[in-house]
C-alpha positions as CSV (number, residue, x, y, z in Angstrom):
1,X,152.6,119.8,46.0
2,X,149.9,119.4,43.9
3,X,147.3,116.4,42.8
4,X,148.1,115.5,39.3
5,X,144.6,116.2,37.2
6,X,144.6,112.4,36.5
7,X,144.2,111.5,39.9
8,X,142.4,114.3,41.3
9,X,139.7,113.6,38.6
10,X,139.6,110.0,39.7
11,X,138.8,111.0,42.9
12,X,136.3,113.3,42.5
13,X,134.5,110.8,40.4
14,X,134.6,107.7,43.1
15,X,133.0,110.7,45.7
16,X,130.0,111.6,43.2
17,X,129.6,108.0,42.4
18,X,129.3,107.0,46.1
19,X,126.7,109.8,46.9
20,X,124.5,108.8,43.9
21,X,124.7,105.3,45.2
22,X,123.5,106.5,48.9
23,X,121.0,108.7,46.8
24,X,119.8,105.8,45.4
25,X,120.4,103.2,48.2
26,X,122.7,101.0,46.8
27,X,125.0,101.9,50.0
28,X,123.9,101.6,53.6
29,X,123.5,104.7,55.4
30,X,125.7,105.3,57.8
31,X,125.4,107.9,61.0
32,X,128.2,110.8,61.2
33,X,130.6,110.5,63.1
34,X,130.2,112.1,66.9
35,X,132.6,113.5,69.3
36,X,133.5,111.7,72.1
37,X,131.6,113.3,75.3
38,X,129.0,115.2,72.6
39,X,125.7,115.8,73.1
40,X,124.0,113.0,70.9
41,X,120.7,114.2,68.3
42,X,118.7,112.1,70.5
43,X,119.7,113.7,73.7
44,X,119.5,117.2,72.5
45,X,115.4,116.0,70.7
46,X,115.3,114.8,74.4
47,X,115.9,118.0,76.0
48,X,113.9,120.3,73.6
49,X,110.9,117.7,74.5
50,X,111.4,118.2,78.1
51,X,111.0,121.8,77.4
52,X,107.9,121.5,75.9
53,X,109.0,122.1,72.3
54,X,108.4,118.4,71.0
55,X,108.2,120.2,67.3
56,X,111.8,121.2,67.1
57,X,112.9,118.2,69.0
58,X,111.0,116.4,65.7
59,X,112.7,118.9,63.2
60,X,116.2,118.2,64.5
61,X,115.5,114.5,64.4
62,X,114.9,114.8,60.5
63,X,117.1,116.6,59.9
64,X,119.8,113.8,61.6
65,X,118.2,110.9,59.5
66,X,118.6,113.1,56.4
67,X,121.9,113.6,56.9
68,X,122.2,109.9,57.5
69,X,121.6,109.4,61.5
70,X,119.3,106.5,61.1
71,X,119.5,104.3,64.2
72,X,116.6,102.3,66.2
73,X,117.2,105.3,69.0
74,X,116.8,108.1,66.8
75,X,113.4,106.0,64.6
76,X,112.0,105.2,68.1
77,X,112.5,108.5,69.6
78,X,110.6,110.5,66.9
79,X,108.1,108.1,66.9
80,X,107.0,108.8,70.7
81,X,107.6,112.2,69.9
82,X,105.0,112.3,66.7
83,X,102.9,109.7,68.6
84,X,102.6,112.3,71.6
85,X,101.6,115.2,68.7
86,X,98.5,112.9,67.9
87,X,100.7,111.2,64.6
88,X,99.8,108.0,65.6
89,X,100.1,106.9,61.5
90,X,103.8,108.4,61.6
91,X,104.6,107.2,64.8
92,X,103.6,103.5,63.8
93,X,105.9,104.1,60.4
94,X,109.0,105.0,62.8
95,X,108.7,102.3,65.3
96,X,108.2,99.6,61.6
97,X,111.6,101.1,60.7
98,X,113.4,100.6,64.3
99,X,112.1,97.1,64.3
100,X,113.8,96.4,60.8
101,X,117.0,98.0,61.7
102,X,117.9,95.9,65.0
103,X,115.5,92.7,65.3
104,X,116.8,92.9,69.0
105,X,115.1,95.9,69.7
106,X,112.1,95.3,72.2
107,X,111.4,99.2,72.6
108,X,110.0,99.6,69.0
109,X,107.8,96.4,69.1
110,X,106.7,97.3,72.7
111,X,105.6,100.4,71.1
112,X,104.1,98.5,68.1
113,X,102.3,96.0,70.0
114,X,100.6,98.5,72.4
115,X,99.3,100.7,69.4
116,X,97.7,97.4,67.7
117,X,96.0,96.8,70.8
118,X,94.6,100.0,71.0
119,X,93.2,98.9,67.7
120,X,92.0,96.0,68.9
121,X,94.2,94.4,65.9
122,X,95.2,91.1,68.6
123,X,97.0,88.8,65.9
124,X,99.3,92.1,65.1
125,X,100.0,92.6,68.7
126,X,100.7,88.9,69.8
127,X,103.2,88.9,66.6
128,X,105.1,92.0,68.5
129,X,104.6,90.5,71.9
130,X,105.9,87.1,70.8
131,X,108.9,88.7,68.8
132,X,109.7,90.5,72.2
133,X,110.2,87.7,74.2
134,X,112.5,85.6,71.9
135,X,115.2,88.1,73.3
136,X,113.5,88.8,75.9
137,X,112.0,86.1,77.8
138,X,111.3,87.6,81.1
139,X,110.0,90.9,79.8
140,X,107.1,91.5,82.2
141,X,105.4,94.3,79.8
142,X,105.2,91.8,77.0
143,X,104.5,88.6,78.8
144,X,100.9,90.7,80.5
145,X,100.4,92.3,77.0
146,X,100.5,89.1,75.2
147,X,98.4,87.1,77.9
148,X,95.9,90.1,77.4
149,X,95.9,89.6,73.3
150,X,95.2,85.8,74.0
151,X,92.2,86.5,75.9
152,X,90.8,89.0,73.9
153,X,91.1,86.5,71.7
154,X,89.2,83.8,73.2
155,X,92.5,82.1,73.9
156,X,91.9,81.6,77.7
157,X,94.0,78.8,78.3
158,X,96.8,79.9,76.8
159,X,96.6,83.3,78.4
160,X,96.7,80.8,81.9
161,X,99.7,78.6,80.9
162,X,101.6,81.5,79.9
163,X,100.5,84.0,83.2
164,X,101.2,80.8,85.3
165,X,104.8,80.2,83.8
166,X,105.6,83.7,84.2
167,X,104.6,84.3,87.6
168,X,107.0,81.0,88.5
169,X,109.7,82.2,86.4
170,X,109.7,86.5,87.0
171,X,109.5,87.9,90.2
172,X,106.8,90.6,89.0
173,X,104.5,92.0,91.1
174,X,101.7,92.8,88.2
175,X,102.3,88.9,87.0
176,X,101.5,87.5,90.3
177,X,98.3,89.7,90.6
178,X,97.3,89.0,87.4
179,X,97.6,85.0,87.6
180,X,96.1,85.3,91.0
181,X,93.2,86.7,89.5
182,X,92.9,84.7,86.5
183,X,93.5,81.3,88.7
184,X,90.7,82.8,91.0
185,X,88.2,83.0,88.3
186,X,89.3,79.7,86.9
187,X,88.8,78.1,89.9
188,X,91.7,77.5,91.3
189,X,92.0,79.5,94.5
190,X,95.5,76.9,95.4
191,X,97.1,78.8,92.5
192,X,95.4,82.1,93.0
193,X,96.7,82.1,96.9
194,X,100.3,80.9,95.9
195,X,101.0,84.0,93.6
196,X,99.4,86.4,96.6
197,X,101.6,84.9,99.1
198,X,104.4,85.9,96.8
199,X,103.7,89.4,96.5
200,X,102.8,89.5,100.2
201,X,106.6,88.4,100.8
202,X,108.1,90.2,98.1
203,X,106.2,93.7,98.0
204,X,106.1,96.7,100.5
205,X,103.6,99.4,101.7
206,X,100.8,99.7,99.4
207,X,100.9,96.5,97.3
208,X,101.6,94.0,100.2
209,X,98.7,95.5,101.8
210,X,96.6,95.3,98.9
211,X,97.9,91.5,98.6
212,X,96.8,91.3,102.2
213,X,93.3,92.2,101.4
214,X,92.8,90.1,98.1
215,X,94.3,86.8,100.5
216,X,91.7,87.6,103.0
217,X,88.7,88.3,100.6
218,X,89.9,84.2,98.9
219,X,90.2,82.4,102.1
220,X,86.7,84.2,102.9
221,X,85.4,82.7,99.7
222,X,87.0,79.3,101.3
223,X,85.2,79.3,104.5
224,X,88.6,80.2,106.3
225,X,87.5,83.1,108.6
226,X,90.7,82.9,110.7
227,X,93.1,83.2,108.0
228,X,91.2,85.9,106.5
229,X,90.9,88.0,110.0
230,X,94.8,87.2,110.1
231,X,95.5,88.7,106.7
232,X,93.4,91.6,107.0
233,X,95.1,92.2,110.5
234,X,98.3,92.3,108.9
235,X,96.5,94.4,106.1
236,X,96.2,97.0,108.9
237,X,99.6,96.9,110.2
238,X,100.5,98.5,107.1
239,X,97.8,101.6,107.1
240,X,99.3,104.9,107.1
241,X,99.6,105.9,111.2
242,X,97.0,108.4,110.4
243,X,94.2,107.5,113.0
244,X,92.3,106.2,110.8
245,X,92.6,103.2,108.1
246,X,91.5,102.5,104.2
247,X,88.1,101.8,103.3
248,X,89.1,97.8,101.9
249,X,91.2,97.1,105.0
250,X,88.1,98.2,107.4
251,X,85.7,96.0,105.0
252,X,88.1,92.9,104.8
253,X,88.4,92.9,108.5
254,X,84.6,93.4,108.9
255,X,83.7,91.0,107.0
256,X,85.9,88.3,108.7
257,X,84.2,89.2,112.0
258,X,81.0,89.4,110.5
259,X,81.1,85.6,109.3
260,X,83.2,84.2,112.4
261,X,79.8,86.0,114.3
262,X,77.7,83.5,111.8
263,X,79.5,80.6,112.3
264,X,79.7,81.3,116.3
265,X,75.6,81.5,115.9
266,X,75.7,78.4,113.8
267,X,77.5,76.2,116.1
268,X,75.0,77.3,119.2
269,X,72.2,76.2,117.7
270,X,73.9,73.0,116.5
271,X,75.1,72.6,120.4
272,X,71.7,73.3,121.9
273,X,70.1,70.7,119.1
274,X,72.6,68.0,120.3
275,X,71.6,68.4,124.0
276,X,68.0,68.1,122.9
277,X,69.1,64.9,121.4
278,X,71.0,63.9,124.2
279,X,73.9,63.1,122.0
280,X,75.4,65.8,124.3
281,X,75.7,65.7,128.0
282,X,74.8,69.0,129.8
283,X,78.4,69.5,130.8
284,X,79.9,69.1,127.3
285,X,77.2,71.8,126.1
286,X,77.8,74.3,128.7
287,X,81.5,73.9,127.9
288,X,81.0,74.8,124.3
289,X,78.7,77.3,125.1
290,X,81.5,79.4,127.0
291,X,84.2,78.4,124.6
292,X,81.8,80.1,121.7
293,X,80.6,82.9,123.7
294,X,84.3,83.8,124.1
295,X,84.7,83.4,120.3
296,X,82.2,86.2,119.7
297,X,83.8,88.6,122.1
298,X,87.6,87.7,120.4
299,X,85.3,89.1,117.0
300,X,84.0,92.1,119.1
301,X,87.0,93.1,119.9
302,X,89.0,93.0,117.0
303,X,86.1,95.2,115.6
304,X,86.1,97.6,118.9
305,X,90.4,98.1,117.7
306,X,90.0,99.1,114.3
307,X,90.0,102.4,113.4
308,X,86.9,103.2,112.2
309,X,86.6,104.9,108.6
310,X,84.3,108.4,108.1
311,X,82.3,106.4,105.5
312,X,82.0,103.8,107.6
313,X,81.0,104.8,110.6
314,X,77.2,104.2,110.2
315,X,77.6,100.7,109.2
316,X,80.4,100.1,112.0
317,X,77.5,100.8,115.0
318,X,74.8,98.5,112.9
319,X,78.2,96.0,113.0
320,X,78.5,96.5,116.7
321,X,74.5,96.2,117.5
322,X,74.4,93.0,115.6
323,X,77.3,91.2,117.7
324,X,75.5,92.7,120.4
325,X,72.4,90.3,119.6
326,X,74.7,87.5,119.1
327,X,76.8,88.2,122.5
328,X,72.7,88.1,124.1
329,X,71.8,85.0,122.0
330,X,74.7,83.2,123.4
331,X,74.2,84.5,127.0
332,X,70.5,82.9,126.7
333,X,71.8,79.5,125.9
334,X,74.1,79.4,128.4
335,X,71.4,80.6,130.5
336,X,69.2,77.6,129.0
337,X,71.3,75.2,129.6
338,X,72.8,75.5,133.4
339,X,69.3,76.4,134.3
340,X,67.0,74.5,131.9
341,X,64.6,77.4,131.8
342,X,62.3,77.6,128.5
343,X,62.2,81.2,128.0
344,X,66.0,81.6,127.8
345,X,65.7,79.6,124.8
346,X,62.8,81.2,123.3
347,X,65.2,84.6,124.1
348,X,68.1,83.0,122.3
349,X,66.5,81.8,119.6
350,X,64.6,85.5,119.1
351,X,67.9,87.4,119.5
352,X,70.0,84.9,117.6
353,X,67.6,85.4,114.5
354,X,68.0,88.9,114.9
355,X,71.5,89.3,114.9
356,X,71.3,87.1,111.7
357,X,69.5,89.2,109.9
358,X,71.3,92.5,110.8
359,X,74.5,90.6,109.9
360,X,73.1,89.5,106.7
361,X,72.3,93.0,105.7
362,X,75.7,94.6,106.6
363,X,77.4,91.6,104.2
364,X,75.2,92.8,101.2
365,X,75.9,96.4,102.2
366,X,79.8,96.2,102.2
367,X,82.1,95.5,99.3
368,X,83.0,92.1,99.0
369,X,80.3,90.8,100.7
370,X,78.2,87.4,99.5
């Protein structure tokens, strides 16, 4: 049966109306319908990208959002895809548009915020950042983006409150490190050790080891030899079972020896000045004697099991010739005191300088040292 003219007409004119309106954008555009179980626009851009063909994938998606596809995904998409062609101006234009279509989309200002920074435009990026995480608040990327923007910026304490609130609240690996370091350079090595710690518990392989390291090089800092050599111990437990260990774990560990080998010196001369005080009975100084000459061959040791770097293997027999001295030094003041004979401490005072000046050379030759 057919459409009386009347109505027919009628119709035809409601249908041009409504496409002049879209034309003109009195109506919102709305996406054609897709199959259920179709291959979306995006997926198909998203194959011919993955096929090296990141042109097409850009043609298709134009053709989509002239047709009326225009969705965050589709705006966000194309603007990676014209970003990774070297359209950084187009790219930008995309991401604008994603960002005005869903104010809960963090993957457009993500994208906004990182291109600003590449500018060095800061303000710009800490409005993306900070528009991120009021839907977002535990979104790692933008909390360590925006703490970078704030000190760029000058902003120093705010870039702490907010790495320090974000390494309590987000279990993050690159939050802890960062607030570790920041706190370290702050001066506040309490704060700095707490977010290691947490990695250390949290992480595997690589980055606990690395955690490891950076614990042992701050409680170095601290004048806490022992819990440095313990850390950097543990730092080795975790080297590949190659034969032969990273570069920073050999250094870590060297340098805990080197300065327990220090202190060890340290406290011999302090217990040979006592007994020539006589604030120190012969006994009592023979006793420490032996308990610090046992000290220095725990540090030998420790050295004699690592395994041994290529590039350090030079530095490792200097290492080994200066505890040496030390184990000598200490053998002299025993010597000095059980038998009270002068050139024993002439001896230990001669090798004991020695040793000090070897050990202060390998600490300015090795990475990390003071």
């Amino acid at each position: 049966m057919r459409e009386p003219r009347q109505l027919s007409s009628l119709r035809t004119a409601v249908v041009a109306g409504a496409l002049l309106a879209l034309a003109a954008g009195a109506l919102p555009a709305q996406p054609p319908a897709e199959a259920p179980g179709s291959v979306t626009v995006c997926e198909q851009a998203r194959r011919l990208a993955a096929d090296g063909q990141a042109k097409r994938a850009i043609d298709l998606l134009d053709r989509a959002a002239a047709a009326g596809h225009r969705t965050p995904e589709l705006y966000n998409l194309r603007g990676q895809l014209r970003q990774s062609l070297g359209d950084v101006e187009a790219a930008e234009r995309d991401w604008q548009r994603a960002a005005e279509l869903d104010q809960a989309d963090w993957r457009s200002r993500l994208q906004l915020a990182r291109l600003y920074a590449q500018r060095g435009l800061w303000s710009d990026a800490i409005a993306c950042y900070r528009a991120i995480l009021l839907t977002e608040p535990r979104h790692a990327d933008a909390v360590l983006g925006l703490a970078e923007a704030y000190e760029k910026l000058g902003r120093k304490v705010g870039a702490a409150n907010l790495l320090q609130a974000a390494s309590d609240a987000i279990d993050d690996r690159r939050i802890h490190e960062r607030w570790a370091r920041m706190a370290r350079a702050l001066g506040r090595p309490e704060d700095a050790e707490s977010a290691l710690r947490r990695v250390a518990a949290s992480a595997a392989g690589p980055a606990r080891r690395d955690a490891l390291l950076a614990l042992a090089e701050l409680y170095l800092a601290q004048e806490r030899p022992q819990e440095a050599l313990d850390a950097a111990r543990e730092a080795l437990s975790l080297e590949e079972p190659s034969g032969e260990i990273g570069e920073a774990t050999y250094d870590a560990i060297a340098l805990a020896t080197d300065y327990e080998v220090g202190q060890v010196g340290a406290e011999l001369r302090e217990t040979l000045n006592a007994l020539d005080g006589k604030t120190l009975e012969r006994e009592e100084a023979f006793a420490a004697t032996q308990a610090l000459r046992f000290r220095l061959a725990d540090a030998e040791r420790v050295l004699k099991d690592v395994g041994v770097p290529a590039a350090r293997r030079n530095v490792h027999a200097r290492r080994l010739f200066a505890y040496a001295l030390a184990a000598e030094a200490a053998l002299n003041a025993l010597e000095s005191i059980d038998l009270g004979l002068a050139d024993r401490r002439e001896a230990f005072a001669a090798r004991l300088a020695e040793a000090d000046v070897e050990i202060g050379q390998l600490a300015t030759a090795t990475p990390g040292g003071k």
